[in-house]
C-alpha positions in Angstrom: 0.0 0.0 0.0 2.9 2.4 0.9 4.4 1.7 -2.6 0.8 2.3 -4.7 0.4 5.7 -2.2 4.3 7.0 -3.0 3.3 6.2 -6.9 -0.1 7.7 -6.9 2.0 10.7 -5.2 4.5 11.0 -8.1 1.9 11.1 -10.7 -0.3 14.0 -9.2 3.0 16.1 -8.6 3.7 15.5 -12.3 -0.1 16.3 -13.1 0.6 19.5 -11.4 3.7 20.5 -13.1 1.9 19.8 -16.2 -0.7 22.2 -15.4 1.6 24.6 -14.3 3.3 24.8 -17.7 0.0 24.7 -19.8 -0.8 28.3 -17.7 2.5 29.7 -18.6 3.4 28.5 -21.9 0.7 27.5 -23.6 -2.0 29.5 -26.0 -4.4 31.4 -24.4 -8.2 30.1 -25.1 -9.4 27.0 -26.9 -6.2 25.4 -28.5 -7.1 25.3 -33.0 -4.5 22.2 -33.2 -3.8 19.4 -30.5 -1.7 20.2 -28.0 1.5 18.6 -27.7 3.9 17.8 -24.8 7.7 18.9 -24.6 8.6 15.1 -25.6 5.9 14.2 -27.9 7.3 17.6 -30.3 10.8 16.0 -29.9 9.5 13.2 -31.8 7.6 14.7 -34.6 10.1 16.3 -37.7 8.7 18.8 -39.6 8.5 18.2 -43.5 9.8 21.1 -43.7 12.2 23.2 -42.1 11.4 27.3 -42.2 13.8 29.3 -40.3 11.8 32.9 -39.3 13.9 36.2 -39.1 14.5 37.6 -35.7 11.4 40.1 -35.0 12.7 43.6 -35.7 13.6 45.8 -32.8 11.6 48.0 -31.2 11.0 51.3 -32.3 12.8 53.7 -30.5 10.6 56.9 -29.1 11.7 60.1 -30.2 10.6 62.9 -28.6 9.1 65.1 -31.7 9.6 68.6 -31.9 6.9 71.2 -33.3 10.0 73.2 -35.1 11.2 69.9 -36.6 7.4 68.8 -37.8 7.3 72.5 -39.7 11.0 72.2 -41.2 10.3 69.1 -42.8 6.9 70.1 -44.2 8.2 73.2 -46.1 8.1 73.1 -49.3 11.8 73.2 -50.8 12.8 76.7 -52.2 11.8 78.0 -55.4 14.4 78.0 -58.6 15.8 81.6 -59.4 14.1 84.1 -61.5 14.8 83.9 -65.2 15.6 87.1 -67.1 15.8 86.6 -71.1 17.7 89.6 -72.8 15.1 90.8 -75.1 13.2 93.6 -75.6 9.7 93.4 -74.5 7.5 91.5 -76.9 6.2 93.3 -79.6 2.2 93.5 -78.9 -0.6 95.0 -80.8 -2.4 98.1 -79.3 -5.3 97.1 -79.5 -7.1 94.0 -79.8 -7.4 92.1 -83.1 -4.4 94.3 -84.2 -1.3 92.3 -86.0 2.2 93.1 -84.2 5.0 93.8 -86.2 6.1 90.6 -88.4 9.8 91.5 -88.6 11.7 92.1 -85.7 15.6 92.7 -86.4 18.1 92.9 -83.9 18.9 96.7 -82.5 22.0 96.7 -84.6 19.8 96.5 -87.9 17.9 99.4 -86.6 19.1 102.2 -88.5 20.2 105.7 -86.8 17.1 108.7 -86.8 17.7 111.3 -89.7 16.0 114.4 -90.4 13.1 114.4 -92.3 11.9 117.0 -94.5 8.5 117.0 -94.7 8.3 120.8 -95.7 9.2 119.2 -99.4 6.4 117.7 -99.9 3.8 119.8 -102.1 0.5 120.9 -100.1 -2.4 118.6 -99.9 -0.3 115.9 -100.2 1.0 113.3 -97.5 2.4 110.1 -97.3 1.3 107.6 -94.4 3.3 104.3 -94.9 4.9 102.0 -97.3 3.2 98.3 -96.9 4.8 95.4 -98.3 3.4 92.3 -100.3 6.1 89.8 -98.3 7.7 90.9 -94.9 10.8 88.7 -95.8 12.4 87.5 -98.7 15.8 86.0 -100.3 18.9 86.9 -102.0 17.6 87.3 -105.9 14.1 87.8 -105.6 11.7 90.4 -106.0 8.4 91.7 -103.5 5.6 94.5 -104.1 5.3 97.1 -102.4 3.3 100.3 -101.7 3.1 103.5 -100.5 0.3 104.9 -98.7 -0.9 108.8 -98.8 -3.4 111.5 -100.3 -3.5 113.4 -103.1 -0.8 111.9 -105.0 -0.6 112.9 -108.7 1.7 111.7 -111.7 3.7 115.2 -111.2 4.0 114.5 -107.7 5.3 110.2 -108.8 7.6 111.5 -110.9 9.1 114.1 -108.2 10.0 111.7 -106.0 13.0 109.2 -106.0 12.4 106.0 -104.0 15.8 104.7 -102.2 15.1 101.3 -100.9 17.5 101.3 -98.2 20.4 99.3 -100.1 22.3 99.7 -102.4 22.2 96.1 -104.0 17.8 96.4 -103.8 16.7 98.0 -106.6 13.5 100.0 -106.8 11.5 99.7 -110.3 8.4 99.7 -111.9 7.0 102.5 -109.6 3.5 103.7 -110.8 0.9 105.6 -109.4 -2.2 103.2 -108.7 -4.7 105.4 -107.0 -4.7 108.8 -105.6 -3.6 107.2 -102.5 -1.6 104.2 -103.6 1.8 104.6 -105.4 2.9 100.6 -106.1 6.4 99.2 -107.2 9.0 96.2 -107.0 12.0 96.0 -104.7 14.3 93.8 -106.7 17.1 92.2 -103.9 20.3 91.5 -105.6 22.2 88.0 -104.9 25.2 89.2 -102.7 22.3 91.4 -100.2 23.4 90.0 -96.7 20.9 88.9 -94.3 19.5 92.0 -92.7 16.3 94.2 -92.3 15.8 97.2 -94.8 13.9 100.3 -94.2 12.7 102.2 -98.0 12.7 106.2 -97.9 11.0 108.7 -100.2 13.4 111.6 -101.0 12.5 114.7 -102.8 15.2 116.9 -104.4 17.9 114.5 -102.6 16.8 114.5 -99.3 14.7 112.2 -97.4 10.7 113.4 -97.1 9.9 109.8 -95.2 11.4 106.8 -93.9 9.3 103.6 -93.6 8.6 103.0 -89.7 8.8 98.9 -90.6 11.3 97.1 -92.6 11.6 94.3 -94.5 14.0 91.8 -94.1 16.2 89.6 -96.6 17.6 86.2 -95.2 20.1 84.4 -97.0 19.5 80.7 -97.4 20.7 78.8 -94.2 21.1 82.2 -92.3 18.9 83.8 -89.1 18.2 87.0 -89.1 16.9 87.0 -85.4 15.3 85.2 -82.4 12.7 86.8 -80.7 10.3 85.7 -77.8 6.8 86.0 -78.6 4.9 84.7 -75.7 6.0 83.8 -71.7 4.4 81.0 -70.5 2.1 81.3 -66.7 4.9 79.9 -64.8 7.4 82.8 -66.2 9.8 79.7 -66.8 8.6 78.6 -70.0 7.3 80.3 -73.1 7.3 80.4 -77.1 10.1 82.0 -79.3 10.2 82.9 -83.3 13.7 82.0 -85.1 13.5 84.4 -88.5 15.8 82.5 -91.4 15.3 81.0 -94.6 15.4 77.1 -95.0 14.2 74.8 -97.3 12.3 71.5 -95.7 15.6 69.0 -96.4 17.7 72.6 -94.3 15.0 71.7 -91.7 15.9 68.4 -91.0 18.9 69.7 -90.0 18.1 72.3 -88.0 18.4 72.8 -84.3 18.9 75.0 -81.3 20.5 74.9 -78.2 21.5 76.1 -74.9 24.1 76.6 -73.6 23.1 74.1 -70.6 21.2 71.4 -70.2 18.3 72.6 -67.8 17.3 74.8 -70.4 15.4 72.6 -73.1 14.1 73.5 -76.6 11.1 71.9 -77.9 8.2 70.9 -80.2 10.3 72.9 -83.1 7.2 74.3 -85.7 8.0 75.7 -89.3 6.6 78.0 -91.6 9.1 77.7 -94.1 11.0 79.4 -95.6 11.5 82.4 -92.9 9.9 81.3 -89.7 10.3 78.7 -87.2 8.9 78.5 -83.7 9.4 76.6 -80.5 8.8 76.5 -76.5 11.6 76.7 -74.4 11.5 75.6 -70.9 13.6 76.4 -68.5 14.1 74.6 -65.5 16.9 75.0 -62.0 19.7 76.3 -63.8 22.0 78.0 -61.3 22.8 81.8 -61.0 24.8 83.0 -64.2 24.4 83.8 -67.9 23.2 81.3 -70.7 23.4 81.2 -74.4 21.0 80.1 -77.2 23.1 78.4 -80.4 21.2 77.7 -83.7 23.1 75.0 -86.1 22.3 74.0 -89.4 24.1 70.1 -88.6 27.2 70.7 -87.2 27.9 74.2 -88.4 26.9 77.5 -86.0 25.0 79.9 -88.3 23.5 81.8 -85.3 24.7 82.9 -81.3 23.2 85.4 -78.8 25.8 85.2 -75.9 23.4 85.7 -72.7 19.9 85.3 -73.6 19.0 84.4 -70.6 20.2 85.0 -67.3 19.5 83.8 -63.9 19.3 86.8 -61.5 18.6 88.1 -58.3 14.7 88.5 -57.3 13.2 91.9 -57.1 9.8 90.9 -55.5 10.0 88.9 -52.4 12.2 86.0 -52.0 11.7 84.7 -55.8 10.4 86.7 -58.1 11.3 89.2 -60.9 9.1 91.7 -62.5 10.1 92.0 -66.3 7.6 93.6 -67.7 4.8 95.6 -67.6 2.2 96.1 -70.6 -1.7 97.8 -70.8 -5.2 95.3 -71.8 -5.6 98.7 -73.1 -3.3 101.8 -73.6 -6.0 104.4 -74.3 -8.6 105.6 -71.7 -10.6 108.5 -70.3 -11.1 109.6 -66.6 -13.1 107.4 -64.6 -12.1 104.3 -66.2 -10.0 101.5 -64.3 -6.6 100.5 -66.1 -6.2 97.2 -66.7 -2.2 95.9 -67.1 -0.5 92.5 -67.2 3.4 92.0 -65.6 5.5 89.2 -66.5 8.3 87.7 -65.1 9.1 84.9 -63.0 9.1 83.2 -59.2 6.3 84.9 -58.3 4.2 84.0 -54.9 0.8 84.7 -53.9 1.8 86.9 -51.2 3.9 89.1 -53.6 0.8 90.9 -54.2 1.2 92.6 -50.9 4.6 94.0 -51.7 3.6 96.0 -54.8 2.5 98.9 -55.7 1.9 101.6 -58.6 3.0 105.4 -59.3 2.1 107.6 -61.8 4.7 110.0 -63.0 2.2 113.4 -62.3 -0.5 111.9 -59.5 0.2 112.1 -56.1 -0.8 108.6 -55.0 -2.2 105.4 -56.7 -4.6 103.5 -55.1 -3.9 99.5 -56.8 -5.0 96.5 -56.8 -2.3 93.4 -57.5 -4.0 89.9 -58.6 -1.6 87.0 -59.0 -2.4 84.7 -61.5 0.8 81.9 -62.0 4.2 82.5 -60.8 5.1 84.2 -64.4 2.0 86.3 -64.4 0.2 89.1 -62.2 -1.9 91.7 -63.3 -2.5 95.0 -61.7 -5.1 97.8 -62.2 -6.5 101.5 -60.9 -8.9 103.6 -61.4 -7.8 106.7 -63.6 -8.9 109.9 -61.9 -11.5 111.9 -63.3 -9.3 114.4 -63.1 -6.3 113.5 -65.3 -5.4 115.4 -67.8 -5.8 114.5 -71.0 -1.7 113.2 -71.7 0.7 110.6 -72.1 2.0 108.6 -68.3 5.1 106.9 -67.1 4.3 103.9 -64.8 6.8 102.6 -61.7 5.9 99.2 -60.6 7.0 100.2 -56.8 8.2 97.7 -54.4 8.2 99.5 -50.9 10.1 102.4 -51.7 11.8 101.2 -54.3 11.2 101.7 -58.4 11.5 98.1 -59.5 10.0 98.3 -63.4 9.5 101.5 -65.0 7.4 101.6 -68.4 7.5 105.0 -70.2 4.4 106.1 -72.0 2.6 103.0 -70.2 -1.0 104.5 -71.2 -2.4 107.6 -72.7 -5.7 109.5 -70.8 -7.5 110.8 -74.1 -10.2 113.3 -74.4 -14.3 113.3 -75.2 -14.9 112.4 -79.2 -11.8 110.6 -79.4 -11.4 108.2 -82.3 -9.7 104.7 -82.4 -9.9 103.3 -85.6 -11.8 103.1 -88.7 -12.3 100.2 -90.7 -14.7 98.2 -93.7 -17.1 95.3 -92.4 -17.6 93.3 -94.3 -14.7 93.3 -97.6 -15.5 96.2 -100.4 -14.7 95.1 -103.9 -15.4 97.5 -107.2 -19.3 97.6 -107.6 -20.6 96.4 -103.6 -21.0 98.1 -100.6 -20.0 97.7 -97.0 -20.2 99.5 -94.0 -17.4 101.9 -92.1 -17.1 101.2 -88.6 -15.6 104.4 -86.3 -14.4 103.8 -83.2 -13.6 105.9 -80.6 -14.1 106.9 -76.8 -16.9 109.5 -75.4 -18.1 110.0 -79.1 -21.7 112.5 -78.8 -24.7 113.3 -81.5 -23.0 116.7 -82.2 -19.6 115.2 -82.6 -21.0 112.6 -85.4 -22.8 114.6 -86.8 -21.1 117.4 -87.5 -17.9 115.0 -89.8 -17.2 115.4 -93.1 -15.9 113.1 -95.0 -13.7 113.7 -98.0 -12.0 110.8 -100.4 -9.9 111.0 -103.2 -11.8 108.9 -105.7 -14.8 110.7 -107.3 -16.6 106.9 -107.9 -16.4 106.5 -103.8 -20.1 107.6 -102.2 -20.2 107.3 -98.2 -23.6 108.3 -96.3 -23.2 110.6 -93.1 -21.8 108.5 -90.1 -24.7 107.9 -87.7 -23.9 107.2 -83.6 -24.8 103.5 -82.6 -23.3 104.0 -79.0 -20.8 106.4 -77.2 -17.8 103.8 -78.8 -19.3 103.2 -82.2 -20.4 104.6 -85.3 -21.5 103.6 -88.6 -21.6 104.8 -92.5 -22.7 103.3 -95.7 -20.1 102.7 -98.2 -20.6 102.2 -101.9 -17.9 101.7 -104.7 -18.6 102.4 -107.9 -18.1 99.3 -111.1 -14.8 101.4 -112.3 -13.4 102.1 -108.9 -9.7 100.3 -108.9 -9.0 97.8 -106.6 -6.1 99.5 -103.8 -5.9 101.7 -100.8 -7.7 104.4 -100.4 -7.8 107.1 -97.0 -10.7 108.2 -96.2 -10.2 111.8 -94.9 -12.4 113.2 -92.1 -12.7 116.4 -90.1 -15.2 118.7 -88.9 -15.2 122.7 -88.5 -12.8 122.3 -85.6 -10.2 120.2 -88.1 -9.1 117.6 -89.5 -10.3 114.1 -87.7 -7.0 111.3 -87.5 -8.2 108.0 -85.8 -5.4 106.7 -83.7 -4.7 103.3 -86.0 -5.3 105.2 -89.7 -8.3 105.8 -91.7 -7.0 103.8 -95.2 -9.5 101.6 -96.0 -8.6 98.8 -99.2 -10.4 97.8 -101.8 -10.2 94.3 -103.1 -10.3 92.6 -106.5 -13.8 90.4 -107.0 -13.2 86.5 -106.5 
């Protein structure tokens, strides 16, 4: 009995320690597999041996600090501002109005002269000289006219035409209309690439010099790059190579910078004398950078510094480049609308800016930003500014950061913009003649006369269809030649000269 009571013993104290290490060790809740003893897993060898990684350590705490939290979530800082070395885009006046085609480079520009105009006989005057091409070759030939009143055959055979170089030759002048003298510029083979401007002389000396050129290009040769549109960011935009290539030239054709952060794509022609394409410009560091144009492997064009990464003037990033009007004409009381480019620019800039008016005491203005290449700005014109040309200072505290000189123009009551034919006049139709113009009233209409050179012309008295607009039947007669004509206006107080020219043209029937 002693012997079954010490073994009975044994086996409850191993019972115990069983149940003991089931408590400790063992999964907690209903076991999903059968549970097996220390020795009974001994036995059993897996099919399979998987050795597991060592659990990662534990993460450490950091103590996090509100100063750390904001550094890392501000945004990095912006790239430089980009200044390109050009003049400021040529834009039209007004809208709907073409900008000049040919742009040269300043060192085509030719020095100002003095003009005679006391040489040219009374009730005569010349207004332009228009061309049939704005560019052309080496060899070639393009029409041209130029634009006036009252010319005469004694008055085409007074004048001498000089084309501007000596290799162009001027022939076949003949007087077309009373206000249209027409002739060929003939361009010799050896003319260089560059941009000519035609003058009238009278008795030797110069009575007019044409106010646009044209331009010859050389086959394989660029005359000049210009920018004609910045893009929103100020970082990108469009640009207008002028040369002359044929389409196999073309596939040869390329430009580059002189670093790799500044890209030129999407290359468009319009051959022979124009190409476009964007340029982009991305975190090229502080310093000067140059645009090469190669026909293959040879240079045929280089502008040293084109663009140029420079030092902000607004805030931390950006730089005001420019500064042009919606609209450059206006009267008292009306608000002034105007558009500044550049680059880098921040919302907040806004705040920094301000305008002054060469001649007004203060100006009250409102900055908008738009993209960090683009803000625009406007104020209201007082209604009592005189009736004048103003310089405009884009300030920045105290300081004149952009300055644009003749920036708008205040104009007075009965002020005209522009005349012009809607729709086409050919020989034998009619149309109508739009005048446009600012504050126009009853009286004022009423009271033009209007005078043309061509007998076969009939035009009805203008009538006012609102203080901006007013309108006049136009009839030309079967015979009337197709060709410029001015239409010549005043009243009793004198003579009437919208802003953008009264010659209206004439076409041929289709």
């Amino acid at each position: 009995m002693r012997k079954i009571g010490i073994v009975v013993g044994v086996f409850l104290l191993l019972g115990i320690l069983y149940y003991l290490y089931q408590k400790d060790e063992g999964p907690v809740g209903p076991p999903t597999s059968p549970v097996l003893t220390p020795v009974e897993s001994k036995a059993v060898e897996p099919a399979v041996k998987v050795t597991q990684p060592p659990p990662p350590p534990p993460t450490p705490k950091v103590d996090v600090v509100k100063e750390d939290i904001e550094e890392k979530s501000t945004p990095p800082p912006p790239p430089p501002p980009v200044q390109i070395e050009q003049p400021e885009p040529k834009t039209a006046e007004q809208p709907g109005e073409e900008p000049p085609v040919v742009q040269p480079p300043p060192e085509m520009i030719p020095p100002p002269i003095k003009i005679h105009k006391e040489l040219i006989p009374k009730n005569i005057e010349i207004i332009r000289v228009y061309y049939e091409n704005d560019f052309t070759g080496p060899g070639r030939k393009i029409g041209f006219d130029i634009n006036g009143s009252g010319f005469t055959k004694e008055f085409e055979d007074m004048i001498e035409v000089d084309s501007g170089h000596p290799a162009v030759k001027v022939v076949n002048l003949k007087l077309k209309t009373l206000n249209q003298i027409h002739g060929s510029l003939h361009v010799g083979k050896k003319v260089p690439t560059t941009a000519i401007f035609p003058q009238v002389l009278i008795k030797e000396k110069v009575v007019f010099r044409a106010k646009r050129p044209f331009a010859v290009i050389r086959p394989g040769e660029v005359l000049n790059l210009a920018i004609t549109e910045m893009g929103q960011s100020g970082r990108e935009g469009r640009f207008r190579v002028f040369t002359n290539l044929t389409k196999k030239m073309f596939k040869d054709f390329s430009i580059i910078s002189s670093t790799p952060t500044i890209r030129i794509l999407n290359l468009k022609p319009t051959l022979p004398y124009l190409v476009d394409a964007d340029i982009i410009i991305g975190r090229a560091t502080a310093g000067s950078y140059d645009l090469t144009v190669k026909l293959k492997d040879k240079k045929i064009w280089e502008r040293s510094g084109f663009i140029r990464i420079v030092a902000p003037n607004v805030g931390d990033s950006g730089l005001a480049q420019h500064i042009f009007p919606v609209d450059k004409y206006h009267r008292p009381g009306d608000k002034a609308r105007f558009v500044v480019h550049g680059s880098g620019f921040r919302p907040t800039d806004v705040n920094l800016l301000s305008i002054k008016v060469s001649g007004w005491e203060t100006t009250p203005s409102t900055f908008t930003y738009v993209a960090p290449g683009r803000m625009e700005v406007s104020f209201d014109v007082p209604l009592s500014a005189a009736v004048s040309g103003y310089n405009l200072h884009v300030m920045n505290g105290d300081k004149s950061i952009l300055k644009k000189s003749d920036a708008f123009v205040v104009v007075g009551n009965n002020w005209t913009r522009s005349l012009k034919l809607d729709p086409s006049l050919v020989p034998g139709g009619k149309s109508t003649l739009i005048l446009e113009g600012r504050d126009m009233d009853p009286s004022f209409i009423s009271s033009i006369q209007i005078e043309v050179d061509e007998p076969y012309l009939f035009i009805d008295p203008f009538i006012l269809q609102n203080e901006k607009k007013a309108t006049a039947q136009i009839i030309a007669g079967p015979n009337v030649a197709p060709g410029d004509y001015w239409v010549k206006l005043k009243t009793e107080n004198g003579p009437i000269s919208p802003h953008f020219g009264s010659i209206i043209r004439i076409i041929n029937k289709k």
